[in-house]
C-alpha positions in Angstrom: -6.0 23.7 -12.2 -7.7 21.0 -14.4 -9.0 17.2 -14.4 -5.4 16.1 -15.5 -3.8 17.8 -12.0 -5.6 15.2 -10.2 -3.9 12.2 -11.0 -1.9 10.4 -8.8 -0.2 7.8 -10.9 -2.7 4.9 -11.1 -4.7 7.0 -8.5 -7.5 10.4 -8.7 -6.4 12.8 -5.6 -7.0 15.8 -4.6 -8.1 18.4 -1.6 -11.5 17.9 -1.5 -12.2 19.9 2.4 -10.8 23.9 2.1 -8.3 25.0 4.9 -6.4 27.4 6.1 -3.8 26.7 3.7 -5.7 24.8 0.9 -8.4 25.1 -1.5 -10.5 22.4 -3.0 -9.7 20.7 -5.6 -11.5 17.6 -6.2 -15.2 18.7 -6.2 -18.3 17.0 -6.9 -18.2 18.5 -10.3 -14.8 17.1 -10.8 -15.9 13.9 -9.7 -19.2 13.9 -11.4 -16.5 14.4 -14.7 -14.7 11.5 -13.3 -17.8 9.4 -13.4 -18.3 10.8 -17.3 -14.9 9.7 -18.1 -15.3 6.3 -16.6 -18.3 5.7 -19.0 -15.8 6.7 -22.1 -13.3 4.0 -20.2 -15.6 1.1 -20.5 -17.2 2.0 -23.5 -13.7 1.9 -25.2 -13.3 -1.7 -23.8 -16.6 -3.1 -24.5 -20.1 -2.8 -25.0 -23.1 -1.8 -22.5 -25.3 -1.7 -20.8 -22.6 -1.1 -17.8 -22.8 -2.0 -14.0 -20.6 0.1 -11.5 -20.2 -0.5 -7.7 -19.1 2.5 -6.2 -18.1 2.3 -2.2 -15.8 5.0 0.1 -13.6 5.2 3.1 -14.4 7.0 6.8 -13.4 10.4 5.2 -15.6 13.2 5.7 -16.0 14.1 2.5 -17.1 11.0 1.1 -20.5 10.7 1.1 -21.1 14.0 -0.9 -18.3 13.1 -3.2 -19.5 9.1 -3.4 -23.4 10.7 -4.3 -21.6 13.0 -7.2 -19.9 10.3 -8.8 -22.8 7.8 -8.7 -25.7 10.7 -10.0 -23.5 11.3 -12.8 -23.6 7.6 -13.3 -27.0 7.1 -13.7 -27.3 10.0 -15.5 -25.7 8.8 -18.2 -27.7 4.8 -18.5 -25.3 3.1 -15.7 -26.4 1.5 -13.3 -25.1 2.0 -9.7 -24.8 -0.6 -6.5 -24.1 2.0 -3.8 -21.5 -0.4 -1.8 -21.7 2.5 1.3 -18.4 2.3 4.1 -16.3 -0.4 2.1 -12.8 -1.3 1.4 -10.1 -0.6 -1.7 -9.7 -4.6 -2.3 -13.2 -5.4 -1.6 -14.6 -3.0 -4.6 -12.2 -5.2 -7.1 -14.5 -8.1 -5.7 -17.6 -6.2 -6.8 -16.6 -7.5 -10.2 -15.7 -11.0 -9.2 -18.6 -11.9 -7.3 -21.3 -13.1 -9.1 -24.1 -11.5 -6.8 -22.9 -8.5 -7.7 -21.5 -8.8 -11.5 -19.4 -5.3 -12.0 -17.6 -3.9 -15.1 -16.1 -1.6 -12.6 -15.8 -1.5 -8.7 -14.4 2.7 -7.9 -13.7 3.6 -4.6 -13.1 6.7 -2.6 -10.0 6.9 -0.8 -6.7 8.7 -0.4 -5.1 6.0 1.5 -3.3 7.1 4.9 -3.3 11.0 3.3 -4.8 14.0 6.1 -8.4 14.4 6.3 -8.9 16.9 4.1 -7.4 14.9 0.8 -10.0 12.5 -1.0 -9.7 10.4 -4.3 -10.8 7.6 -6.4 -9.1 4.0 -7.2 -10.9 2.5 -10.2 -11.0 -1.2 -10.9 -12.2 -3.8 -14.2 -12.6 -6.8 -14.2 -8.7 -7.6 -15.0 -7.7 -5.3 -12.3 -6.8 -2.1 -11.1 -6.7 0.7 -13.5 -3.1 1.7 -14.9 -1.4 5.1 -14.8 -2.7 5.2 -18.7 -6.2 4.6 -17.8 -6.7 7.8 -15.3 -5.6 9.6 -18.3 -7.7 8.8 -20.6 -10.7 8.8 -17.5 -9.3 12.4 -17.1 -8.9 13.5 -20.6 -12.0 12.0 -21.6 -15.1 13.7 -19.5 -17.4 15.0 -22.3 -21.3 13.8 -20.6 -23.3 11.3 -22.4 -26.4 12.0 -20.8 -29.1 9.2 -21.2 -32.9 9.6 -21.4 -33.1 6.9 -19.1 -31.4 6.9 -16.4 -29.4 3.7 -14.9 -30.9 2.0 -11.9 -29.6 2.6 -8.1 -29.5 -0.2 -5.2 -27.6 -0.5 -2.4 -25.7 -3.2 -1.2 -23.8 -4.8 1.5 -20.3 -5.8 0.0 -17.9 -6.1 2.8 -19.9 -9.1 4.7 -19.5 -11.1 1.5 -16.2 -10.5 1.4 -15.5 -10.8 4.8 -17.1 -14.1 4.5 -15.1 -15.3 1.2 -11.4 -14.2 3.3 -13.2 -17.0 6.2 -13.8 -19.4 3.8 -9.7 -18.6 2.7 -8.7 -19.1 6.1 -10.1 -22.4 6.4 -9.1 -23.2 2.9 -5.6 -21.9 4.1 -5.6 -24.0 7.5 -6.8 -27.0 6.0 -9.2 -27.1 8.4 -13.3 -27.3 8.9 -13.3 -26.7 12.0 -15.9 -24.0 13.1 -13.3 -22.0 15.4 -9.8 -22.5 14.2 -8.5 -19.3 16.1 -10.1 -20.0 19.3 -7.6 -19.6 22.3 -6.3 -17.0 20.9 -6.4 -13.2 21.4 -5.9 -11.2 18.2 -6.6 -7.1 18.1 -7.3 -4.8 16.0 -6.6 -1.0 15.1 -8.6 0.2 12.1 -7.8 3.7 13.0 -11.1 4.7 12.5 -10.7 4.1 8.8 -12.9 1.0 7.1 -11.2 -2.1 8.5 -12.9 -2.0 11.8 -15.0 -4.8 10.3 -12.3 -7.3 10.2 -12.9 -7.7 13.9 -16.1 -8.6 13.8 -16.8 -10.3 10.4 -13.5 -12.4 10.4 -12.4 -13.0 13.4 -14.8 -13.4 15.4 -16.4 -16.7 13.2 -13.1 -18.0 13.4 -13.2 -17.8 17.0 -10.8 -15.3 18.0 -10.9 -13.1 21.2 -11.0 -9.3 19.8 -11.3 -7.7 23.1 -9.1 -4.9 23.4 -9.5 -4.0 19.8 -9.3 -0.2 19.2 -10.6 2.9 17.3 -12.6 0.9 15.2 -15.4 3.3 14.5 -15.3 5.3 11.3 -14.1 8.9 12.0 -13.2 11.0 8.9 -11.4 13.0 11.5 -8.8 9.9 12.4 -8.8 11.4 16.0 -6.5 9.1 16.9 -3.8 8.1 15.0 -2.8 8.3 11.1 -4.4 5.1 9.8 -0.9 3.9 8.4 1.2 1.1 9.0 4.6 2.8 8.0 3.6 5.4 10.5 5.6 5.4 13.9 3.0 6.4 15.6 0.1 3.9 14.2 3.0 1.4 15.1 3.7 2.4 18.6 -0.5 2.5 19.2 -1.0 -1.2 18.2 2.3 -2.2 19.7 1.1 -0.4 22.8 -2.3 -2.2 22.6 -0.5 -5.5 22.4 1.2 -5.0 25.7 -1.2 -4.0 27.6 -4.1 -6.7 26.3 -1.3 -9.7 26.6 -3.1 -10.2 22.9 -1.3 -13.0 20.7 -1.4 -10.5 17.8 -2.0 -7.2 16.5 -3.6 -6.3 13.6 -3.4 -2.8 12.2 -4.9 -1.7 8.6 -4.6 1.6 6.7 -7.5 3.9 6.2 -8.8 1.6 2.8 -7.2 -1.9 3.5 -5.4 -2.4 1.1 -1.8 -2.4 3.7 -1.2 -3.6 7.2 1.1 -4.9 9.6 1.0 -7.0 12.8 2.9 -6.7 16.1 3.9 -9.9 17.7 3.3 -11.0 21.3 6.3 -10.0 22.6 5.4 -6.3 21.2 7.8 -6.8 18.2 6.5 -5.1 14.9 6.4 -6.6 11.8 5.8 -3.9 8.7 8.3 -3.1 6.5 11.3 -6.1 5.8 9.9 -7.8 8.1 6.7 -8.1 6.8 8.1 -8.8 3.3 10.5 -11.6 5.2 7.7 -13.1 6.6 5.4 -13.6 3.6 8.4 -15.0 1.6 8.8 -17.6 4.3 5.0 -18.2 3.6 5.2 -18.3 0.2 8.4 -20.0 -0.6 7.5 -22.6 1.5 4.2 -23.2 -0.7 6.5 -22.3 -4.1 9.3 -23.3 -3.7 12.4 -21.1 -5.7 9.7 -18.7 -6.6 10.6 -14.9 -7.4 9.8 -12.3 -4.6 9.2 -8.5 -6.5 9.7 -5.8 -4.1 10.4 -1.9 -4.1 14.1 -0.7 -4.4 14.7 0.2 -0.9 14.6 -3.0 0.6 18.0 -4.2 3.3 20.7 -6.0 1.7 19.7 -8.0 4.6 16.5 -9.2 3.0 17.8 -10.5 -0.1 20.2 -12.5 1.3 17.6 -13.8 4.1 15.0 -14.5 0.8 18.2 -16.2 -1.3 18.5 -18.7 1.8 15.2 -20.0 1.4 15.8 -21.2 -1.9 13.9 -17.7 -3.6 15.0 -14.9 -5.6 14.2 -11.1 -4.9 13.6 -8.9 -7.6 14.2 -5.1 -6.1 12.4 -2.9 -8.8 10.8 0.5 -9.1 9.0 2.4 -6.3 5.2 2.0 -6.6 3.1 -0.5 -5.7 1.5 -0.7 -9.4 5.5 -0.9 -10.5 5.7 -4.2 -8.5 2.4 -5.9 -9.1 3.2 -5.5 -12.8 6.6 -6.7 -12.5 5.3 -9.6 -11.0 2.7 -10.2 -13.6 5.4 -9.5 -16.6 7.7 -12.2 -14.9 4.6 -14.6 -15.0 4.3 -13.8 -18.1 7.7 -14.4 -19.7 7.2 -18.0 -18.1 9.1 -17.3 -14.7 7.3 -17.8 -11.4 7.0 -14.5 -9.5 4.0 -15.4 -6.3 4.7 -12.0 -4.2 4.5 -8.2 -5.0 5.1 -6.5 -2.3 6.7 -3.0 -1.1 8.2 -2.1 2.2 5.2 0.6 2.7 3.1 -2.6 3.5 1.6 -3.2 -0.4 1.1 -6.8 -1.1 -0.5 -8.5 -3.7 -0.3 -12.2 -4.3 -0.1 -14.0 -7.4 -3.0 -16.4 -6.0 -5.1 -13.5 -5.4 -5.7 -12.0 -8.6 -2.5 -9.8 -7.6 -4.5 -8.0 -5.8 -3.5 -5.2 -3.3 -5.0 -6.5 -0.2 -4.1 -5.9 3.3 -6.6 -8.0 4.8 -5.6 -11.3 2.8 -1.9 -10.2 3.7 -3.3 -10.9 7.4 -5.3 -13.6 6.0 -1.8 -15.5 5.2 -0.9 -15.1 8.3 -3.7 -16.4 10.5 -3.6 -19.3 8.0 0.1 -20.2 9.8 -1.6 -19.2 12.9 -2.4 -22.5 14.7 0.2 -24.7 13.4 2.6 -22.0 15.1 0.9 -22.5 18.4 0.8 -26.4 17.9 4.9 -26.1 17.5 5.2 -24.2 20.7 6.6 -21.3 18.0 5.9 -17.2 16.8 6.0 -15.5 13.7 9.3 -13.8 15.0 10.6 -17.5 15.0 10.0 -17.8 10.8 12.8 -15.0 10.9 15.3 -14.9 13.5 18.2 -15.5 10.9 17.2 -11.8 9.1 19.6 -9.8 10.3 18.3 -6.4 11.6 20.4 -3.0 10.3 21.9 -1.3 13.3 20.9 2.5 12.2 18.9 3.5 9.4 18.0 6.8 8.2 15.9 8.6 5.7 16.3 12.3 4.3 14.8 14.0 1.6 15.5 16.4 -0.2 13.2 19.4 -1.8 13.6 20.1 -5.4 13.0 24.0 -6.0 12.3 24.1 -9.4 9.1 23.6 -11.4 11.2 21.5 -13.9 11.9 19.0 -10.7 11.4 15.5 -12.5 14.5 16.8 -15.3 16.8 18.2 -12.4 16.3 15.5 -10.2 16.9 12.6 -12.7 20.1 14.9 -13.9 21.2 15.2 -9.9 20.9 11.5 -9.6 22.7 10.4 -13.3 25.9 12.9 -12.1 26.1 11.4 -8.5 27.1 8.1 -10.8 30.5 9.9 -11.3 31.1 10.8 -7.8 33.6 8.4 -6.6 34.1 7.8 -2.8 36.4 5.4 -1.1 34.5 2.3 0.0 31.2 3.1 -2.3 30.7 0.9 -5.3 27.5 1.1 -7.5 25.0 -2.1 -7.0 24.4 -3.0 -10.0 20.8 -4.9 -9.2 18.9 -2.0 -8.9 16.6 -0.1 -11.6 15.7 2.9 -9.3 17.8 5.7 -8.5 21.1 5.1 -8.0 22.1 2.1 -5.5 26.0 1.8 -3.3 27.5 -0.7 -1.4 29.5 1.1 1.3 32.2 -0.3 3.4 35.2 0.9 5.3 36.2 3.8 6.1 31.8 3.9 5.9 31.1 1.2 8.3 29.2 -2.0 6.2 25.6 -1.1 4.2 24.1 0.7 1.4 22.5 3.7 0.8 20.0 4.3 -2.2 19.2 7.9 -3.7 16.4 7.9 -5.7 13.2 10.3 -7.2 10.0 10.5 -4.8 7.0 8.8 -6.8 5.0 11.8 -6.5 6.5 14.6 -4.8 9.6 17.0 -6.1 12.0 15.5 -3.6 15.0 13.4 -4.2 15.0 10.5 -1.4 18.0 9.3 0.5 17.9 5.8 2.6 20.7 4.5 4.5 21.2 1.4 6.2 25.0 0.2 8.1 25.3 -2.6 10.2 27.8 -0.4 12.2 27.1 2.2 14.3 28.0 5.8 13.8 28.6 6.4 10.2 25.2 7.7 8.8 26.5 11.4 10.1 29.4 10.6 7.3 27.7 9.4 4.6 25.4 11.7 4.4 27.5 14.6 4.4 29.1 13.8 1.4 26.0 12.9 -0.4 25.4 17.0 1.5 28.8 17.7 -0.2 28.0 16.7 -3.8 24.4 18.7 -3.4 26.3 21.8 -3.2 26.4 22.5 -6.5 23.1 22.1 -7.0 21.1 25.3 -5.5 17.5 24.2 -6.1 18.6 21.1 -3.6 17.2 22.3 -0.3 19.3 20.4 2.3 17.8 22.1 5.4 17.0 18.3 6.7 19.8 17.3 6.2 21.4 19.9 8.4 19.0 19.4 10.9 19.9 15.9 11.1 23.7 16.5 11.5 23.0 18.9 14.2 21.1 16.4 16.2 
């Protein structure tokens, strides 16, 4: 095990609490090299002295780790604002906000991950580190010890930033009225992660009813539920919490903020397409024919829904770095690209320093809010002509071989050659390999790509008839067979459901 194993794409992970089954691998001495590799990092991008904010999630570990990192810090001439229980999106702020100044805002987090995981997300000034900046944080972790050390503060940085997304809202609304959301009953579920503030420090100045909200202590546990907003559970607690409060909206938020979803009043989710739907409404209607990036698995569905409002969606790679540079290249190269977004609930907006944010995607929506209520109309109104899939499905598919990225791209590149009636290759796609089914396989798609991260190959079905996910996925089973390190025992589970 080294420094190097513990990058996660644009991400630091690893196990940082021992089980039964794991041992620890991001320690404080790995962090504390971490912190010595950041120096390097800002040293090669300008000169000192350097100012670092360094906040963490709920997790259990994070304290220890969060004192590590900012020790080594100091140690070595930086100084430290110790941000305490914060949020992924608000340490990016740490170096927007001139009260706090930062040539770097890290955080400790590993998203909606078990208890036992921890990392670090690392932002500059120009945004979130790339998957080339953890490796040269990692490779470069040599100490530069100082003979003086930096200086150490704490600082509250959420209730500024709670109070710059109110300010937004109002913005947003067009409004200066004092309590734009009052009459309204909006929940939240933090699941005991960090966003339990949003309650409190946003909605309530905006005048909103929170009662009913839920689990919004920080518990490093997560005693409740996953704090995830692709999980069916986390969905079916918010949903439930809906329901029973007669709330006008729910709001739930991954463990670091930076994803979310709401539920409707009627106790209809929105996460996935029809989150991304929703926002495109939003924002084609403020940018008009401008570009939508999204991940690859999206519904055929959505791009036609997106196409009727005058945009265009760009499917592109997995990866919610992938799609937030997309969208900046597009801007780039002159054309105007306003959303990133994947289905996992990743959004970052083009008027938000394409920032990953899950509390300014619900910030865009409580911006619609009362206009909605003034029209007598619901969010579920912006898309009732997106057409829903009538089964979906998702298998994966272990890799057994330590050489999994090779095999799997080689699995994938063959399938290209394996010719069904009523499959054609989709052509718009850059991820995987993309088909258009159609009789004698119903009406849909299916998409068989690599995982980002783990050795599995991914398969995602959608048909808009019903019964015909059994078929297609057998012969997808049927061309694995002559692949032994393709373990297809969920697959056969599935089948014999």
């Amino acid at each position: 095990m080294t420094f190097m194993d513990l990058q996660n794409g644009s991400d630091i992970r690893g196990i940082a609490i021992a089980t039964a089954d794991e041992e620890v691998t991001l320690t404080e001495e790995a962090v504390a090299a971490v912190a010595s590799g950041l120096h390097h990092w800002l040293a090669s991008k300008g000169t000192g002295p350097f100012r670092v904010a360094v906040g963490r999630d709920s997790r259990l570990s994070g304290e220890a780790l969060q004192q590590a990192l900012m020790t080594q810090l100091q140690a070595e001439g930086i100084d430290v604002i110790d941000c305490g229980l914060a949020t992924t999106p608000a340490m990016f702020m740490s170096t927007q906000f001139p009260d706090f100044a930062c040539d770097a805002g890290v955080m400790l987090t590993a998203s909606h991950l078990p208890y036992y995981f921890n990392g670090i997300k690392v932002f500059s000034r120009e945004g979130g580190a790339e998957k080339a900046d953890i490796q040269y944080i990692l490779s470069h972790s040599q100490p530069q010890p100082k003979d003086e050390l930096g200086t150490y503060q704490q600082k509250d940085l959420i209730t500024p930033y709670a109070e710059d997304l109110v300010a937004k809202i109002r913005q947003g609304m067009g409004t200066t009225e004092a309590h734009p959301l009052s009459g309204l009953k909006i929940i939240v579920d933090a699941g005991n992660g960090a966003g339990g503030f949003f309650a409190e420090k946003v909605l309530l100045p905006l005048g909103a009813d929170t009662n009913g909200s839920q689990f919004l202590e920080p518990d490093g546990h997560f005693p409740n539920h996953i704090p995830n907003p692709d999980n069916q559970e986390a969905m079916k607690s918010i949903t439930d919490a809906v329901l029973r409060e007669q709330a006008d909206l729910g709001i739930i938020f991954d463990t670091d903020v930076d994803r979310s979803a709401v539920v409707t009043k009627s106790g209809a989710p929105l996460n996935r397409n029809n989150m991304i739907a929703v926002l495109s409404k939003i924002v084609l209607a403020e940018h008009p024919s401008t570009k939508i990036v999204t991940n690859s698995p999206t519904s055929d569905h959505l791009k036609r829904f997106i196409e009727s409002l005058g945009g265009q969606q760009v499917r592109y790679i997995s990866g919610y770095r992938n799609v937030i540079n997309k969208a900046i290249a597009l801007n780039n190269a002159g054309e105007d690209a306003q959303l990133a977004i994947e289905t996992s609930g990743h959004a970052a907006f083009k008027e938000n320093y394409f920032l990953d944010d899950g509390a300014y995607v619900i910030a865009k929506i409580l911006m619609i809010l009362p206009e909605l209520q003034a029209q007598d109309t619901s969010l579920e109104d912006l898309i009732a002509t997106l057409k829903q899939p009538l089964e979906t499905q998702e298998l994966r598919f272990k890799i057994n071989t330590p050489e999994y990225q090779r095999y799997g791209r080689q699995v994938i590149a063959d399938f290209g050659a394996f010719n069904q009636e009523g499959w054609v290759i989709d052509p718009e796609n850059e991820e995987g390999i993309r088909v258009k089914v159609a009789e004698p396989y119903g009406k849909g798609w299916f998409l068989l790509r690599m995982s980002l991260h783990e050795p599995l190959l991914v398969l995602q079905i959608e048909n808009d008839v019903a019964g015909y996910l059994p078929a297609i996925a057998q012969k997808v089973g049927d061309f694995f067979n002559q692949y032994p390190a393709i373990d297809q025992s969920q697959l056969r589970s599935f089948l014999s459901e």
